[in-house]
C-alpha positions in Angstrom: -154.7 11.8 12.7 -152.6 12.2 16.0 -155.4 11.0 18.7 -156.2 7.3 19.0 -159.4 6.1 17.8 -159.8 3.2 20.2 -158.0 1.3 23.3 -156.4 3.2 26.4 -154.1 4.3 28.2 -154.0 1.7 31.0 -153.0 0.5 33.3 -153.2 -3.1 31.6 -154.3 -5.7 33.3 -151.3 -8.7 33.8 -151.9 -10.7 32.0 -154.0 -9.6 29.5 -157.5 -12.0 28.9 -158.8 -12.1 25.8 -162.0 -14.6 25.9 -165.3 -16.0 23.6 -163.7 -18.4 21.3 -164.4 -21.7 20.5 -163.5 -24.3 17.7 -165.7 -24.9 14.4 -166.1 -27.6 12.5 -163.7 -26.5 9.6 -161.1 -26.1 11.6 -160.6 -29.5 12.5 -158.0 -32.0 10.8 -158.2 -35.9 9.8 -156.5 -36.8 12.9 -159.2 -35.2 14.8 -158.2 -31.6 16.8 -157.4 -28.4 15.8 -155.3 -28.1 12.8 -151.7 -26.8 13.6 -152.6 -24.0 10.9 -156.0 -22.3 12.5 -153.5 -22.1 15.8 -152.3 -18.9 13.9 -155.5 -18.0 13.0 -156.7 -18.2 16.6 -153.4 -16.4 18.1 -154.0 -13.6 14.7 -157.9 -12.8 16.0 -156.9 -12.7 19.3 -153.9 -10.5 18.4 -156.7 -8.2 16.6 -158.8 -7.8 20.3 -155.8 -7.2 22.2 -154.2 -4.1 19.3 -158.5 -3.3 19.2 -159.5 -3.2 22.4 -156.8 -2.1 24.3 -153.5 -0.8 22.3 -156.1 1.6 20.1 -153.7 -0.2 16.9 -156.5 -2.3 15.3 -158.6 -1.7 12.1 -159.7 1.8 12.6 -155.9 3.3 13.2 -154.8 1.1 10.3 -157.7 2.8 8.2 -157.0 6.5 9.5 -153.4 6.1 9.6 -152.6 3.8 6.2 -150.3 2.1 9.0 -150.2 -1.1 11.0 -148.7 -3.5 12.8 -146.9 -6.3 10.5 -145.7 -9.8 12.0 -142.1 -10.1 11.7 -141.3 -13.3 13.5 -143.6 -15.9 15.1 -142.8 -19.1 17.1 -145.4 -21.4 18.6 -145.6 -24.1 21.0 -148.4 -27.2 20.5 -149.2 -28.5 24.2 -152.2 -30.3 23.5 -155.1 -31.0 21.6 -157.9 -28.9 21.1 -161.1 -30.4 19.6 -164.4 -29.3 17.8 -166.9 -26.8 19.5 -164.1 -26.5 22.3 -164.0 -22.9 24.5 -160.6 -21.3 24.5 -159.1 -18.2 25.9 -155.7 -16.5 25.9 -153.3 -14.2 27.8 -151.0 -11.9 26.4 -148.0 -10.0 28.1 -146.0 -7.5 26.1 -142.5 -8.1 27.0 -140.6 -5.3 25.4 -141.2 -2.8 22.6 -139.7 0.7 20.7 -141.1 3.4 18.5 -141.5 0.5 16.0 -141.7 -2.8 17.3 -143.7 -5.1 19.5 -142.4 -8.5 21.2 -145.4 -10.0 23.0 -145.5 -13.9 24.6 -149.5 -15.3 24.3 -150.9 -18.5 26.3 -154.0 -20.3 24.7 -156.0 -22.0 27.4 -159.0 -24.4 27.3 -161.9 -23.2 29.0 -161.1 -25.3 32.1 -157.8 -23.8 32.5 -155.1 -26.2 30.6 -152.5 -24.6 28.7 -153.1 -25.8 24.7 -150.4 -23.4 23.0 -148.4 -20.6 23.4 -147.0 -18.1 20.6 -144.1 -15.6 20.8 -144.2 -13.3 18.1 -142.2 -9.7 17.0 -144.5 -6.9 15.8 -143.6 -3.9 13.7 -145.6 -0.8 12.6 -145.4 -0.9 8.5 -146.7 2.0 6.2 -149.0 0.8 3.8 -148.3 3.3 1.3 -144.5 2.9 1.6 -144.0 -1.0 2.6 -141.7 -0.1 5.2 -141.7 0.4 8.8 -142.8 3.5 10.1 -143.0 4.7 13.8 -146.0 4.3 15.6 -147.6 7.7 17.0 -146.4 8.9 20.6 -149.7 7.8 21.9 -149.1 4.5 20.7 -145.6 4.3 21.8 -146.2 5.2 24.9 -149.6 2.7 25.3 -147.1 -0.1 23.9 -144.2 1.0 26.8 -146.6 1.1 29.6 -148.2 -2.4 28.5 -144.2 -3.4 29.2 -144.4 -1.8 32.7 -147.3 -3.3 33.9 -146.5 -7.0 32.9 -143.1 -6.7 33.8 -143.3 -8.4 37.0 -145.1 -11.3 35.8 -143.3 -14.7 36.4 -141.7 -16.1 33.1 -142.6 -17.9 31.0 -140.9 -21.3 30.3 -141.3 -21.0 26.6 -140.5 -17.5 26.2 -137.0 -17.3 24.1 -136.7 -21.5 22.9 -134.7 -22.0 20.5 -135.7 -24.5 17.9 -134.4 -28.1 17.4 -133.6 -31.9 18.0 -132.8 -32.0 21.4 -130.7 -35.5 21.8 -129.4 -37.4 25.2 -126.0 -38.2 24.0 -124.8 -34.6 23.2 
């Protein structure tokens, strides 16, 4: 299997918008919102639309190919609550990637706009029959470098690169 079975071939819009969710009753913890966990979840289904819909690396290539995109490394950012039955969106920019690897940045929005939570996450193409990465097909590689082309002018993102910690006054 050489040809894609889904996505294509761009241009891609910048940002990508990936739309139609909402909050359900499970997801929400005893202090009221969102639990932090079903943050991944949301980023992880929107993540499946964006490979799906656009990149042609979702179910069906992971089924034809016995290959697919692995999380490597993932940091998020919690900028405000989220509550039951609550419309949310997101935006995703790819920011670099190889014949391997995806880095993508993703904003989750409220429907009204307000930025919720962002994630940062590194992507890499894994054979399922090996457990070890793989490279993607030329189509793919080239779908993932032209992503990186078209977003490339898009203003940064304050989040993008944070390294972790306690930041204190007196140091």
């Amino acid at each position: 299997m050489t040809n894609p079975l889904s996505g294509h071939d761009g241009s891609y819009d910048a940002p990508i918008e990936i739309r139609g969710f909402s909050v359900p009753p499970e997801w929400i913890d005893y202090n009221g919102h969102m639990n932090v966990g079903y943050y991944g979840v949301a980023f992880d289904r929107a993540l499946d639309h964006l490979m799906d819909d656009h990149l042609g690396l979702g179910e069906a290539q992971v089924s034809a190919l016995g290959q697919g995109p692995y999380i490597l490394q993932s940091h998020m950012n919690f900028l405000r609550e989220i509550h039951q039955d609550a419309l949310f969106w997101f935006r995703f920019r790819m920011l670099d990637s190889d014949q391997k690897r995806g880095h993508y940045f993703a904003q989750m929005l409220t429907d009204d706009g307000e930025l919720c939570a962002t994630q940062e996450a590194l992507f890499m193409n894994v054979s399922h029959s090996t457990g070890r990465s793989a490279p993607y097909p030329d189509w793919a590689v080239a779908r993932l470098a032209r992503m990186v082309r078209d977003h490339a002018n898009l203003d940064p993102a304050p989040q993008v690169g944070l390294a972790i910690g306690i930041r204190r006054r007196d140091q």
